[in-house]
N, C-alpha and C positions, 0 to 999 in steps of 0.2 A: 122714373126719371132720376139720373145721377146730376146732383146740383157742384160744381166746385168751381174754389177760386185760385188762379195760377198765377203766380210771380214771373216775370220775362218778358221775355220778346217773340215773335213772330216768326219762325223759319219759312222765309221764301223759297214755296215748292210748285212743282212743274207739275202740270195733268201727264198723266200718261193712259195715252189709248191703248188697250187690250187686242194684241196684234196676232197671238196663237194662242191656243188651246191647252198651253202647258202653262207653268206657273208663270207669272211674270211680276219683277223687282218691281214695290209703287216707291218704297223710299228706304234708305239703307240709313242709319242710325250713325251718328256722327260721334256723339258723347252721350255718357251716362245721365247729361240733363237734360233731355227730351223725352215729350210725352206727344202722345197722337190724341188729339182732345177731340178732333173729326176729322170726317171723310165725307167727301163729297163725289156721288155716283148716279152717272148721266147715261141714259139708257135711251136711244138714237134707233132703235129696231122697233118694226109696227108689232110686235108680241113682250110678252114679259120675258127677262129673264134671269134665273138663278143665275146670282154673284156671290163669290166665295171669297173669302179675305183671311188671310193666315199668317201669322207672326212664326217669322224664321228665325232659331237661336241660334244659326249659324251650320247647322247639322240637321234640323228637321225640320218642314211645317208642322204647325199646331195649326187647327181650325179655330180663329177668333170671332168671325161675324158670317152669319148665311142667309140670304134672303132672295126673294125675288123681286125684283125693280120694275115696276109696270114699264108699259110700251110710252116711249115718246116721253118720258119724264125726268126727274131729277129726283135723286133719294140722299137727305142730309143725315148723316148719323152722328149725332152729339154724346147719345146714353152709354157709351163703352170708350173710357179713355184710357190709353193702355200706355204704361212706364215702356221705354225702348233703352234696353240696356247694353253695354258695349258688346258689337255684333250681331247685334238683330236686327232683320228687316223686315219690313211689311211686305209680301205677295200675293196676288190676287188671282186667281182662274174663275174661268166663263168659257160658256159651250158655241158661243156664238165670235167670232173676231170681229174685230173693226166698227163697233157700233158701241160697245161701253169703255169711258174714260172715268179714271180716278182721280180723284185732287186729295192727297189726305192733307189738314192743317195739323201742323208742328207746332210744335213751345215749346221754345227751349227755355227751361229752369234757369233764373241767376242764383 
């Protein structure tokens, strides 16, 4: 478990439902003082399924977090907080549409 303490405020951010099979934006990086401290992944289909979560530096995904998310559940991921530096964004792919939504929590650094 990663324990840390952030200085800031709260970036108010939107769920976004996993709509195709290809990548898809969960949150595009505003300034260099944000951090992604979690994510929060809701899985609406009666089977598990692998969620892929990748930090884009503007030119490539990297693979950040992979797992599978049981059926019918909620999966909080707190243990990987990731600095988001000017032009990168979080994107997510899933094999299934329309059943997993992402909420990542933002802080933005003062």
């Amino acid at each position: 478990m990663i324990s840390a303490n952030y200085s800031g405020g709260l970036v108010q951010t939107t769920p976004v439902k996993i709509t195709t099979t290809s990548t898809t934006d969960i949150y595009a990086d505003g300034t260099k003082e944000e951090v992604c401290v979690s994510f929060c992944i809701v899985n609406e289909h009666s089977s598990a399924l692998a969620v892929s979560v990748y930090v884009n530096d503007g030119t490539s995904d990297v693979l950040y977090w992979e797992k599978s998310v049981p059926a019918n559940d909620t999966l909080i991921e707190t243990d990987a907080p990731m600095k988001l530096r000017d032009g990168y964004k979080i994107t997510a792919q899933v094999g299934t549409i329309n059943v997993i939504t992402i909420t990542p929590t933002i802080l933005r650094q003062s």
